[in-house]
C-alpha positions in Angstrom: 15.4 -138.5 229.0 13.8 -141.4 230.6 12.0 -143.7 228.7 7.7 -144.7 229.3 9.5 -148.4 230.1 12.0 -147.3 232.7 8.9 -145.7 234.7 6.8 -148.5 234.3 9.8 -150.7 235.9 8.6 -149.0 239.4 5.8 -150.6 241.7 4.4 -147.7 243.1 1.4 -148.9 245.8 -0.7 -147.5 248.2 0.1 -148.0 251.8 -1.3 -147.3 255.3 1.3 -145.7 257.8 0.6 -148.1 260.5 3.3 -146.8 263.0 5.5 -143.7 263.4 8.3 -142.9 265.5 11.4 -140.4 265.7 14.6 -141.4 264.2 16.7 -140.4 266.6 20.2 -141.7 264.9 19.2 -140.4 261.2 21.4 -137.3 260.2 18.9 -135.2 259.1 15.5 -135.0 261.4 13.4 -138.3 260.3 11.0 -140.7 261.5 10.7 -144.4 260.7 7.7 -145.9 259.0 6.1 -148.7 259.3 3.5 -149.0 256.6 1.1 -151.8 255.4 0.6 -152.5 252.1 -2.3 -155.2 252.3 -2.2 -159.1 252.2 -0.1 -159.7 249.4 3.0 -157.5 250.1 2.3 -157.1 254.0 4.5 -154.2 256.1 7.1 -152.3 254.8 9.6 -149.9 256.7 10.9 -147.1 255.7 13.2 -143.8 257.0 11.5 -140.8 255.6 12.1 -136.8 256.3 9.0 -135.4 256.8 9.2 -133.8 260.3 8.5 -130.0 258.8 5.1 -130.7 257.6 4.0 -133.7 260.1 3.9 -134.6 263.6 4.0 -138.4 264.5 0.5 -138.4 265.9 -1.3 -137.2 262.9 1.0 -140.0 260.3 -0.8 -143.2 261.7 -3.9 -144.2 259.9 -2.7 -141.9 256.5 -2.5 -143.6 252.7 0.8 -142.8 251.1 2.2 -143.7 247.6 5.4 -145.5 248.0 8.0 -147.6 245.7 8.1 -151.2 246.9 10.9 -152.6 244.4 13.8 -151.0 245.6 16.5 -152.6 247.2 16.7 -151.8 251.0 18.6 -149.1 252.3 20.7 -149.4 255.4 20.3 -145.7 257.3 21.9 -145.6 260.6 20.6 -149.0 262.4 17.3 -149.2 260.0 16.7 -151.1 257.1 14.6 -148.8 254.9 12.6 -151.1 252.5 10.3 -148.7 250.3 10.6 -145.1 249.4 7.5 -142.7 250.4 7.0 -140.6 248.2 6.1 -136.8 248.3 6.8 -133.9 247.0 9.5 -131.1 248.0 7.8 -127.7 248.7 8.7 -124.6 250.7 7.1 -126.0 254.1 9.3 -129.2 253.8 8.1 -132.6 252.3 4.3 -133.1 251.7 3.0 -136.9 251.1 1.9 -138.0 248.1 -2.2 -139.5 248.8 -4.6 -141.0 246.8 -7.1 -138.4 246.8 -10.0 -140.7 247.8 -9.2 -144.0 250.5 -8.7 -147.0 248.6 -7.6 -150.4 249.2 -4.3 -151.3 250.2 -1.4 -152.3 247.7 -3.5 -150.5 245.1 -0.7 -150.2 242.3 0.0 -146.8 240.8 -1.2 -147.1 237.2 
């Protein structure tokens, strides 16, 4: 079971997908990230699997929920450095959003 503490260890944040693009050399059909998370922790990349529920075009300008205290994650020739987060459903991976727009970097609390 995992303990209140162990969850508090992540920084989860709001970020703004600032660019999207196919990842052609990923195994599994991806597209790499590039998503700002405001002054203080700046642009973050990251490999993420959600070509079922979303094209490229509609991904720019979205808020997302992502883990920013990770190590990075070499995935073919891309260092992913936060996970997105979202949440496995029938239709593929849906994105995790704050439900109303709020700053950037906002921490998950």
């Amino acid at each position: 079971m995992v303990e209140l503490d162990d969850f508090l260890k992540l920084d989860i944040r709001v970020g703004e997908i600032i660019k999207a693009e196919e990842f052609k050399k990923a195994k599994k059909p991806a597209y790499k990230l590039w998503v700002d998370f405001g002054k203080n922790i700046g642009v973050k990349k990251s490999s993420a699997q959600i070509t079922e529920c979303y094209g490229i075009e509609e991904l720019v300008g979205k808020q997302i929920l992502g883990v920013i205290n990770f190590p990075p994650r070499q995935i073919a020739d891309f260092m992913s450095e936060v996970l997105v987060l979202g949440v496995y459903s029938d239709q593929g991976v849906v994105l995790i959003q704050p439900e109303k727009r709020v700053e950037k970097g906002e921490k998950l609390g």
